[in-house]
MARRONU-211242 format. One record per residue (C-alpha): y, x, z. Coordinates in steps of 0.25 Angstrom, whole numbers, plus 5000, padded with zeros to 4 digits. Example, Ala and Ser with C-alpha at 12.3 -4.5 7.8 and 13.67 -1.06 7.14 Angstrom:
BEGIN
498250495031;499650555029;
***
This chain:
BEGIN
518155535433;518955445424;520055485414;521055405408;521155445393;522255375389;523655345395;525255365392;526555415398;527855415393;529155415399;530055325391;529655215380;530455295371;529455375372;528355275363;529355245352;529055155344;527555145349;528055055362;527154955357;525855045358;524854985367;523955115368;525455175375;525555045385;526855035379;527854905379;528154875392;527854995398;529255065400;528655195405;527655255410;527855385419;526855485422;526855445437;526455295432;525255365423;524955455435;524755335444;524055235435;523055355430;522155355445;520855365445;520955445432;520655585435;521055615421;521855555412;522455555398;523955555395;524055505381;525355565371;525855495362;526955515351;527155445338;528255505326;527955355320;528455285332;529455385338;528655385351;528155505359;527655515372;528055655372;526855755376;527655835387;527755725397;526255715394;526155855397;526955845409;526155735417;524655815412;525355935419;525655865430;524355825432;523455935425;521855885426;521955755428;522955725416;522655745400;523855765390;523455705375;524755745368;525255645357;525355705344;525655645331;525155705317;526255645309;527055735317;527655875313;526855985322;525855905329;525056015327;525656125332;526056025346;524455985346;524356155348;525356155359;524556035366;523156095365;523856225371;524256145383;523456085394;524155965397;523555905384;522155865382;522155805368;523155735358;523555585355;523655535341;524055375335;523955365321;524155205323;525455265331;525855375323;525555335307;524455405304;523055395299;521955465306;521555545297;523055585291;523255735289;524055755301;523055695311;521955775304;522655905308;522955855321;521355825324;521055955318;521856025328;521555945338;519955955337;520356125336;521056115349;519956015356;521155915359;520555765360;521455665350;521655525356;522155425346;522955315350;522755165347;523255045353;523154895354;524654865350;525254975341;526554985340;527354935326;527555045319;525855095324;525155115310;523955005313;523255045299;523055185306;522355125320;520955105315;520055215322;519355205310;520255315306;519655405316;518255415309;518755525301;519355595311;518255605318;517355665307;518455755301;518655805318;517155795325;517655885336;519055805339;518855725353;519455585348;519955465357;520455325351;521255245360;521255105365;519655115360;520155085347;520754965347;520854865341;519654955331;518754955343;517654945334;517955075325;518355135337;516855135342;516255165330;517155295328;516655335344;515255315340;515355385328;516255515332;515855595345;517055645349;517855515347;518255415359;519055295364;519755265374;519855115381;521355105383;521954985383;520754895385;521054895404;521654765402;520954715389;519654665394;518954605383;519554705373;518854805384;517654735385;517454715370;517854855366;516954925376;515654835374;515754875359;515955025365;514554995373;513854945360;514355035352;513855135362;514955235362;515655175377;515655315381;516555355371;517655275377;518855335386;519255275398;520855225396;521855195407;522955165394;524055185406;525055145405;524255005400;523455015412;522955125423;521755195425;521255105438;521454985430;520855035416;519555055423;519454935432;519554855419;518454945411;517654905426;517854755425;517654755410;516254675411;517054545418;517254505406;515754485403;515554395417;514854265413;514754315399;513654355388;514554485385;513954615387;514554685399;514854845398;514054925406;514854965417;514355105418;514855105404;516255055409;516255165420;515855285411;517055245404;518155245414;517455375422;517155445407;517455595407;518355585395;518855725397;517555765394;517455685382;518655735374;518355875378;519455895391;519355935403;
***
């Protein structure tokens, strides 16, 4: 099977706030994007993740209702990740209402996006709860971050602790990382329940290539998620481009990735991974 584990909707740019700038939301000249457009561009995908997203920082917020609305529209083959910021009054008691219902799967934090450190007090309580209720935490990164982002707070470098602190906390990092690809394999290597996606690389190649060979040597390739990062790409496209990654290596000495490595990626059972089902 293949699940998408990380797209957007939203149905106004007022939506993103100040974040219109956030690559990880395929925002700037992206006007809208409905869910009958995500709906089209998520086949083959036989699951996929709709990723929330609300900043008090940047006066965004994609809101979780719409969210809702599309997953219940679509039960099975679509997965809720509400957005939820610590620094915000009652995130708490809302993560309780969004475990309660099952239109969301698991919860979407961005300390770079909403001005926190990892490890700040709020996002502590929020992992706690969050590993209580079994509800998977993706955090956001992104290539381009928008002005007001907070860049001292996007090394995953910050996430070590986090992992230790919450060893039963299912964990992905966005966008593998970047641009701490690096730090981001070591953490997968190191923590079991922590993973990356691959948005954003479809039309990247060399990043793609350079990031996934270290993946493979660092041994930890099946630790990343297959990405669509609609409305930056489609599912269709995203895994043509993971299939054609080793042109790259035509006529070359560079080390080409096993292609059954690049197929376990884009058909990984990542519901099984972070504990859905």
């Amino acid at each position: 099977m293949i699940v998408d584990c990380h797209s957007h909707i939203w149905s106004t740019l007022d939506q993103l706030g100040q974040g219109q700038e956030f690559s990880c939301l395929g925002a700037g000249n992206v006007q809208m994007v409905q869910p009958e457009q995500h709906l089209a561009a998520s086949n083959p995908a036989e699951a996929v993740f709709v990723l929330g997203f609300v900043s008090r920082m940047l006066e965004a917020e994609i809101p979780n209702q719409l969210i809702r609305d599309y997953v219940a529209a679509h039960p099975g083959r679509m997965k809720g990740f509400a957005g939820v910021d610590p620094t915000q009054k009652g995130a708490l008691e809302k993560i309780h209402q969004y475990a309660e219902d099952e239109c969301f799967s698991g919860l979407v934090l961005s300390p770079v996006c909403q001005g926190f450190h990892p490890c700040a007090t709020p996002a502590l309580k929020v992992y706690e709860l969050a590993e209580k209720l079994a509800l998977p935490i993706y955090f956001l990164n992104g290539e381009t971050l928008p002005r007001l982002g907070m860049s001292e707070f996007s090394s995953p470098t910050g996430y070590d602790e986090v992992g230790r602190m919450f060893p039963h906390l299912k964990m992905v990092i966005s966008h593998l990382g970047f641009p701490w690809t690096e730090q981001t394999l070591v953490l997968l290597a190191k923590h079991p329940n922590m993973h990356a996606d691959i948005a954003g690389l479809a039309e990247k190649p060399w990043q793609a290539y350079r990031g996934l060979t270290l993946a493979y040597e660092f041994g930890v390739i099946e630790k990343l998620l297959f990405a669509s990062d609609f409305p930056n790409s489609t599912v269709k496209a995203s895994a043509e481009a993971l299939y054609n990654l080793n042109k790259l290596t035509l006529d070359s000495v560079l080390p080409a990735v096993p292609r059954e490595q690049l197929r376990s990626i884009v058909e990984r059972d990542s519901l099984s991974l972070l504990g859905l089902t």
